[in-house]
N, C-alpha and C positions, 0 to 999 in steps of 0.2 A: 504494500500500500504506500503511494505516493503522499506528501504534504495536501496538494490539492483533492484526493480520493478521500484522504482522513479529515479533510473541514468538510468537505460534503458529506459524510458518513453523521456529520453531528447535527446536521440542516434537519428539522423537521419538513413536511409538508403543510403546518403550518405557517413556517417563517416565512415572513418577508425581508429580505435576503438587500447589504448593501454591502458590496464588496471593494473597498478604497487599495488605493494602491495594485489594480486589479492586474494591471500587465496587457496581454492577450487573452485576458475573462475565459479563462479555461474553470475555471470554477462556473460562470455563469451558464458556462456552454454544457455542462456535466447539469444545470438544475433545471433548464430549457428541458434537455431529456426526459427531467422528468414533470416536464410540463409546467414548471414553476418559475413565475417571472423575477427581476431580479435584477438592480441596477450595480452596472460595472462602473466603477470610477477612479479615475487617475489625475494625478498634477499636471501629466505630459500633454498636452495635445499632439503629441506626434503619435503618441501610443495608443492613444483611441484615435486614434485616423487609421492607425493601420490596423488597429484591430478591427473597425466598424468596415473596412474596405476587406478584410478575411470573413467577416462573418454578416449574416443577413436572419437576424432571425427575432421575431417583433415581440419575443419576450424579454428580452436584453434591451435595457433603455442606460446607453452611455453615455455618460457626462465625463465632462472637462472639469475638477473640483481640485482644491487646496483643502485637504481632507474631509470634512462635511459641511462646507459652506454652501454647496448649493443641493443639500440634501434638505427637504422639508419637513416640518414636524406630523409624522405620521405614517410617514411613506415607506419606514421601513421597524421592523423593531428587533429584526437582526444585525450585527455588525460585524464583519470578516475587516482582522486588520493583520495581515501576512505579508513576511516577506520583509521586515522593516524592523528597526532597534525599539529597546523598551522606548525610551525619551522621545525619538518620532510618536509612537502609539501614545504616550502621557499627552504631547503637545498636542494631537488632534482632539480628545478628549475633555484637554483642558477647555477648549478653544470654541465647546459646543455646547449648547444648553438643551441639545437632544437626550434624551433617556432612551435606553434598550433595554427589551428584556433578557439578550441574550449577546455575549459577544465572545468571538474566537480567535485567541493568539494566535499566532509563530511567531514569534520574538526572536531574532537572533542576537541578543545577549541582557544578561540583570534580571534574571527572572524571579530573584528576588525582593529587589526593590519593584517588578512589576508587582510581583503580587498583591506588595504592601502597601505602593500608591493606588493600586484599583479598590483595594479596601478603602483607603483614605475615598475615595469618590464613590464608596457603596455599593461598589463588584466585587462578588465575592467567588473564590473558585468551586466550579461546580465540578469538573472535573478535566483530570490533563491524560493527555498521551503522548510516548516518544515513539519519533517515526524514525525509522534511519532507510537517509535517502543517498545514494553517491558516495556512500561511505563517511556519510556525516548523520550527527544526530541531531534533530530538530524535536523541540519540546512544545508541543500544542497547548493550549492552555483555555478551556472555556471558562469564562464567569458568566453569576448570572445578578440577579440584585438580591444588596444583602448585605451585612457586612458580619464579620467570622473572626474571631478571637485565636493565632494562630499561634502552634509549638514553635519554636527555631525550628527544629527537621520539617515542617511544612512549608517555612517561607525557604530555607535556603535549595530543598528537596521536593519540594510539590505534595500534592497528595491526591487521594481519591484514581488514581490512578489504572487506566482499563484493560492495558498489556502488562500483566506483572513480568513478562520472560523478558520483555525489551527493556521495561524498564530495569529490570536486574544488571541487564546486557551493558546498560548508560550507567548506572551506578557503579558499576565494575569499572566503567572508562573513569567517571571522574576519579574515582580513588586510585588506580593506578597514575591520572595527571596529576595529583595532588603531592602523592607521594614521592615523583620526580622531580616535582618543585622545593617539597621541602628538604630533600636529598641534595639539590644542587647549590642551594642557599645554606650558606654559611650564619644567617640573622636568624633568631628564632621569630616564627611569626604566629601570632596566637591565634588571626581567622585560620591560616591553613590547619592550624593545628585542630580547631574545634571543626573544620567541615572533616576531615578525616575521621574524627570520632564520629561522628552523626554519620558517616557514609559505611564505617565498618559497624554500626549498631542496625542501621536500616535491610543492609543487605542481610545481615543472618537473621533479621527480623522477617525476611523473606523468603526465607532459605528452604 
């Protein structure tokens, strides 16, 4: 299963579906299939030119947008934001007085401090999956509304999690990168030293 296979895997048939930062709306093109309309939106206008001159299909409505400024209140109550760093995904959010009931990470990096500023804005995690695509591992992350009172192993580790074998699979990577780092450092560093502990506790906690 691909990034884009795994955010659509989480799409109800109820959602109404806005996917920012969309690319070539391969996500839009996978919820067309299943008959479900769904607005692709990018910064680029070059990127929705060439997407809209690939694809013709009048449940896909593309916009031109700087994250949800020209999304309306109401139009959508799902929110796919992938493909983009935590701080891009805070700054589109911050920047909108839109409400969702449902919103789906890929964050490529700080998924701790995502967690803990979605909480700050009363998203709470509903639940995460790691995909590994290309020999990389990407960390999904749904929230929904809410906010959640969380352990340290939840914000620095996720939780709720729906592949335990993959996730075992990422746990194993970070602690072997953790352990290289503090092998190759001469300073002692007390986060590396507490995510090692939380990472050799979680993994035999799943063992």
């Amino acid at each position: 299963m691909n990034r884009i296979e795994a955010i659509n895997s989480f799409i109800n048939e109820e959602d109404r579906v806005v996917d920012v930062g969309c690319d070539q709306a391969k996500l839009s093109l996978m919820l067309a299939k299943r008959n479900m309309p769904s607005i692709a939106s990018d910064i680029s206008e070059k990127v929705i030119s060439k997407a809209k001159s690939n694809i013709s299909n009048p449940l896909i409505d593309f916009r031109v947008s700087n994250g949800l400024e020209m999304i309306k209140e109401g139009e959508a109550n799902t929110l796919v934001l992938s493909g983009m760093g935590t701080h891009t995904i805070l700054d589109i959010l911050n920047n909108t007085k839109l409400r969702f009931d449902k919103i789906i990470t890929i964050s490529n990096n700080y998924h701790d401090i995502l967690r803990t500023k979605m909480n700050d804005l009363n998203y709470k995690v509903s639940k995460e999956q790691i995909i590994k695509e290309n020999n990389k591992y990407y960390n999904l992350i749904v929230f929904d509304n809410g906010n959640k009172k969380y352990t340290s192993e939840e914000i620095e580790l996720g939780l709720n999690h729906v592949d335990n074998d993959m996730y075992k699979e990422y746990l194993n990577y970070l602690l072997n990168k953790y352990l290289t780092i503090k092998e190759s450092s001469k300073d002692k560093n007390d986060k590396i030293d507490m995510l090692i502990d939380l990472l050799n506790n979680k993994i035999k906690s799943i063992s």
